[in-house]
ROLOVEX-895584 format. One record per residue (C-alpha): residue number from 1; z negated, x negated, y. Coordinates in Angstrom, 3 decimals, m for minus. Layout:
+-----+----------+----------+----------+
: num :       zz :       xx :       yy :
+-----+----------+----------+----------+
: NUM :        Z :        X :        Y :
...
+-----+----------+----------+----------+
end
This chain:
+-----+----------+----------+----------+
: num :       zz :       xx :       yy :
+-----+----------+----------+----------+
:   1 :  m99.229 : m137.032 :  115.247 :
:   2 :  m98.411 : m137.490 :  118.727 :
:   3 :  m99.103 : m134.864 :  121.944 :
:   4 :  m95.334 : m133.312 :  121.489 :
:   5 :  m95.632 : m132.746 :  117.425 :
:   6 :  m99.164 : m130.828 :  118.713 :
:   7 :  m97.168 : m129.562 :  120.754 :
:   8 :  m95.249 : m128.169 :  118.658 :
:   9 :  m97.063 : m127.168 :  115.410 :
:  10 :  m99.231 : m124.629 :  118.438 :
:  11 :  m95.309 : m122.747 :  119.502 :
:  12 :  m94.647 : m122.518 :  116.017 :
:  13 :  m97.785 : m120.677 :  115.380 :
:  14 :  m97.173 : m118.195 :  118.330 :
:  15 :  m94.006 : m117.238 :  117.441 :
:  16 :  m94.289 : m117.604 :  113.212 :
:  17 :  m92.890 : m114.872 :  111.732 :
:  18 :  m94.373 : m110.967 :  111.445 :
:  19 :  m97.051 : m111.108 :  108.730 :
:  20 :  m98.170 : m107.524 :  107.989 :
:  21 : m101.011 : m106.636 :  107.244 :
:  22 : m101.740 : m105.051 :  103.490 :
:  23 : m105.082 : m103.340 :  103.536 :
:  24 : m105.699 : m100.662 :  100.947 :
:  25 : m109.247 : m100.912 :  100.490 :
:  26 : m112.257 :  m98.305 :  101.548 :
:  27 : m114.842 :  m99.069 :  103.474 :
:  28 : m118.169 :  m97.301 :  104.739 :
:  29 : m119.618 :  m98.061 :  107.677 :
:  30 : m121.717 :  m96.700 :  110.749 :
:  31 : m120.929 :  m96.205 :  114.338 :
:  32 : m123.298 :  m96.743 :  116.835 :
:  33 : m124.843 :  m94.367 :  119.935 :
:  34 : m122.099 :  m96.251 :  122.255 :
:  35 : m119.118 :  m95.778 :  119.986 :
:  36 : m118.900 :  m99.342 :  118.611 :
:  37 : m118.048 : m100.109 :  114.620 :
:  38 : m118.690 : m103.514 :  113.126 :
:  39 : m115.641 : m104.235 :  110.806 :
:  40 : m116.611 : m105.706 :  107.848 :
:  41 : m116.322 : m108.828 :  107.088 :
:  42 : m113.531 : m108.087 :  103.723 :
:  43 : m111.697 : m105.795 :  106.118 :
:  44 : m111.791 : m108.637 :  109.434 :
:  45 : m110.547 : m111.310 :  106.544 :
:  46 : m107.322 : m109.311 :  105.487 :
:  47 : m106.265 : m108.945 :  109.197 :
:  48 : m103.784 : m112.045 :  109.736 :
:  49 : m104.889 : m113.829 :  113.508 :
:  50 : m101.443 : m112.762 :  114.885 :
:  51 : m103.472 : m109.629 :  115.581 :
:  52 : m105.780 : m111.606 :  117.772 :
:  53 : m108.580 : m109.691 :  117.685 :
:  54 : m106.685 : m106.691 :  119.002 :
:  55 : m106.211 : m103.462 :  117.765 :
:  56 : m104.305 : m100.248 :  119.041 :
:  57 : m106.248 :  m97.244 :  118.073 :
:  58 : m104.430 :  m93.602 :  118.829 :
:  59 : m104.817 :  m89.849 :  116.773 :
:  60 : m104.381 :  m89.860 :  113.245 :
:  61 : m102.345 :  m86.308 :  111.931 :
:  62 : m106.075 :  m85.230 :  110.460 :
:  63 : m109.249 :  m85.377 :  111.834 :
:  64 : m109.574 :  m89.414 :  111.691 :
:  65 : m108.299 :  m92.376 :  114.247 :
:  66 : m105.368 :  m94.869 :  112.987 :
:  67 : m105.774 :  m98.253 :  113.609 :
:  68 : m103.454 : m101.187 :  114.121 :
:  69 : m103.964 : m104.499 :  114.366 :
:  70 : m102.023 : m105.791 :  117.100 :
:  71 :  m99.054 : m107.440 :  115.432 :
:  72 :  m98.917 : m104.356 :  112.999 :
:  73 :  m98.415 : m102.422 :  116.245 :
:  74 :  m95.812 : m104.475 :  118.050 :
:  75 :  m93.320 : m104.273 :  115.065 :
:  76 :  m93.855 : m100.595 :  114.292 :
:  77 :  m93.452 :  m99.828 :  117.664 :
:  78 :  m90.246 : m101.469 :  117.333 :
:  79 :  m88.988 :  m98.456 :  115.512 :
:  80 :  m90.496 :  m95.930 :  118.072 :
:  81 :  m88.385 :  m97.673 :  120.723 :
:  82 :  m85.477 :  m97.332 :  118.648 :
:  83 :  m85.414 :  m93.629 :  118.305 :
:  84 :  m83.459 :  m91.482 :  120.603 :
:  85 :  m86.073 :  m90.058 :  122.889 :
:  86 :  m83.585 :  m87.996 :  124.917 :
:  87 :  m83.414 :  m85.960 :  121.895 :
:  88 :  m86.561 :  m83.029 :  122.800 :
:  89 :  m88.167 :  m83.386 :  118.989 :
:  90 :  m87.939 :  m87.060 :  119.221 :
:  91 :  m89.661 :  m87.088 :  122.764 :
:  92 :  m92.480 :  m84.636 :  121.508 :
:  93 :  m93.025 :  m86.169 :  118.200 :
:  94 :  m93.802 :  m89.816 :  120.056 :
:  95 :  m95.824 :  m88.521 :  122.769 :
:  96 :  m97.409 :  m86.684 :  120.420 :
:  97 :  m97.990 :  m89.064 :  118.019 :
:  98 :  m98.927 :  m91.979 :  121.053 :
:  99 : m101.075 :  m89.489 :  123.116 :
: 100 : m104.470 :  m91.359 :  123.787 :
: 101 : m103.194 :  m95.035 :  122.335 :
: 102 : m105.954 :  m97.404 :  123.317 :
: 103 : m105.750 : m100.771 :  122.766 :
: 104 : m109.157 : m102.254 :  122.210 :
: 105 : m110.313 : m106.194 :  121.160 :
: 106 : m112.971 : m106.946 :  118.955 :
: 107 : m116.363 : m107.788 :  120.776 :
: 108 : m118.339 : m111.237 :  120.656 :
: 109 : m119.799 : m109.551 :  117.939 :
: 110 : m117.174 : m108.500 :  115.842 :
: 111 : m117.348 : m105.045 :  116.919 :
: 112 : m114.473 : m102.230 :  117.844 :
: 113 : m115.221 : m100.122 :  120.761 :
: 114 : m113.505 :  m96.613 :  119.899 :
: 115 : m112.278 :  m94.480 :  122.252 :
: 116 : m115.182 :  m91.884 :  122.894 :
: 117 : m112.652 :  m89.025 :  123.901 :
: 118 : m110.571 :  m89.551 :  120.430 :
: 119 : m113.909 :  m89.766 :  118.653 :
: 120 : m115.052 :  m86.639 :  119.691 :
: 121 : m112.185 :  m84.549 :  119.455 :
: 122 : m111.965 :  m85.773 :  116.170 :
: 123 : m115.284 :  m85.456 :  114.646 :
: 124 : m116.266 :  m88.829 :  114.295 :
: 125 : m119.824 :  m89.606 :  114.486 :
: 126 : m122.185 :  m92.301 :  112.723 :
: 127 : m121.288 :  m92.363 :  109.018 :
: 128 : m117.474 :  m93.278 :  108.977 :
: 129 : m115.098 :  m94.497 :  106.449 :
: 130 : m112.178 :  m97.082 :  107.095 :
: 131 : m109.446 :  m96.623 :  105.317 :
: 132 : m106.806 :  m99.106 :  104.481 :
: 133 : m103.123 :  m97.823 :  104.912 :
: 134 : m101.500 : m100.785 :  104.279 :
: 135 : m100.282 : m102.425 :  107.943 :
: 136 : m102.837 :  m99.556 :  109.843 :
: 137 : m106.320 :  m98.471 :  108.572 :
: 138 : m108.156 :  m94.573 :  109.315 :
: 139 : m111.128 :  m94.360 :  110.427 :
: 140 : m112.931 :  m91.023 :  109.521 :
: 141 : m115.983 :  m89.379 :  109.705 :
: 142 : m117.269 :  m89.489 :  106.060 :
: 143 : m117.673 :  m85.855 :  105.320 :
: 144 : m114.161 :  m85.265 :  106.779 :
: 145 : m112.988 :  m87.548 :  104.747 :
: 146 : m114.554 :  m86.689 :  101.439 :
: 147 : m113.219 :  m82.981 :  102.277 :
: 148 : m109.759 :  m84.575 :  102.672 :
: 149 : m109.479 :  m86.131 :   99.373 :
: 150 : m110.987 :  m83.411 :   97.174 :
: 151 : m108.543 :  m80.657 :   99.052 :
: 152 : m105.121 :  m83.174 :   98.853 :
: 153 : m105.583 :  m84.530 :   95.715 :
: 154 : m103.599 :  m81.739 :   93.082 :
: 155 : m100.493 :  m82.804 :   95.355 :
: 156 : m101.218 :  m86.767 :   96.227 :
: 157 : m101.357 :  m86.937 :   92.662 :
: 158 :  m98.265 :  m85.427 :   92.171 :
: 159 :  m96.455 :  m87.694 :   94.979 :
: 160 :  m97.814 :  m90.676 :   93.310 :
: 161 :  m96.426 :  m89.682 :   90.328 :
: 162 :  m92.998 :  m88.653 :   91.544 :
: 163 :  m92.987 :  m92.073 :   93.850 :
: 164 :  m94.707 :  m94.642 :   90.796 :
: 165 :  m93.312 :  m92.381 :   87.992 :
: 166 :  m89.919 :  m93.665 :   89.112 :
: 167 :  m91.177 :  m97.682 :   89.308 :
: 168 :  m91.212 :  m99.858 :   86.860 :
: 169 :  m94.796 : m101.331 :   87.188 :
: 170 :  m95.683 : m102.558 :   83.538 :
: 171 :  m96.445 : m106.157 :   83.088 :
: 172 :  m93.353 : m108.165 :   83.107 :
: 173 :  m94.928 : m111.216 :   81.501 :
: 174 :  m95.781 : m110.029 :   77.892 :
+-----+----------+----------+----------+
end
């Protein structure tokens, strides 16, 4: 292949199209004295390289941060900049909602450095949980977290239910 079709096979790749993330797993890991969090290795391999090793981290609604890889950020944000923010509910809920966005890359050694400030007001600490959200993942402070399930899960069961009870999910292929 000649220089151009290099050439070209490298613009494709920058502007391919928006490949979202789909992480739903749990993870446990620890965070060290200096705020820092090696992802693990099943979590780093699920994150498409469109994110390029760069993550937007802000407040989650609970006591945990929500991560997003890069591209996951640029086309949700897509929708925040389509909402009408001279409406006053619309203006609070974003700057709510984007208060204390950092954007963070992963380290040579594969580590994210969290935002001490969000950390702290949240309750993170050392034994942490990631968990996947789909395009995002949360990051909480295990006991938190364990709390969290246990209290929401009478109605998250009965969400899931109303949301899958109304999908046809059986095997297609009998």
């Amino acid at each position: 292949m000649g220089e151009s079709g290099c050439l070209w096979k490298l613009m494709a790749k920058k502007i391919s199209t928006y490949n979202p993330t789909n992480i739903y797993e749990e993870f446990e890991c620890s965070m060290d004295e200096k705020f820092r969090v090696l992802l693990p290795a099943a979590l780093k391999k699920q994150i498409d390289e469109q994110a390029e090793n760069t993550f937007k981290i802000l407040r989650g609604s609970h006591k945990n941060l929500i991560v997003f890889p890069l591209h996951d950020w640029n086309e949700f944000s897509k929708k925040l900049n389509a909402l009408n923010k001279q409406n006053p509910r619309v203006a609070k809920a974003v700057r709510q909602f984007t208060s204390g966005l950092t954007t963070v890359v992963l380290d040579a050694g594969g580590r994210l450095l969290l935002p001490k400030n969000l950390c702290e007001e949240k309750g993170v600490k050392k034994d942490i949980v990631i968990n996947g959200m789909g395009n995002s993942f949360e990051i909480w402070e295990k006991k938190e977290y364990m709390k969290a399930l246990k209290e929401n899960e009478p109605e998250s069961l009965q969400l899931i239910d109303e949301i899958i009870g109304g999908m046809d999910v059986s095997n297609q292929e009998n």
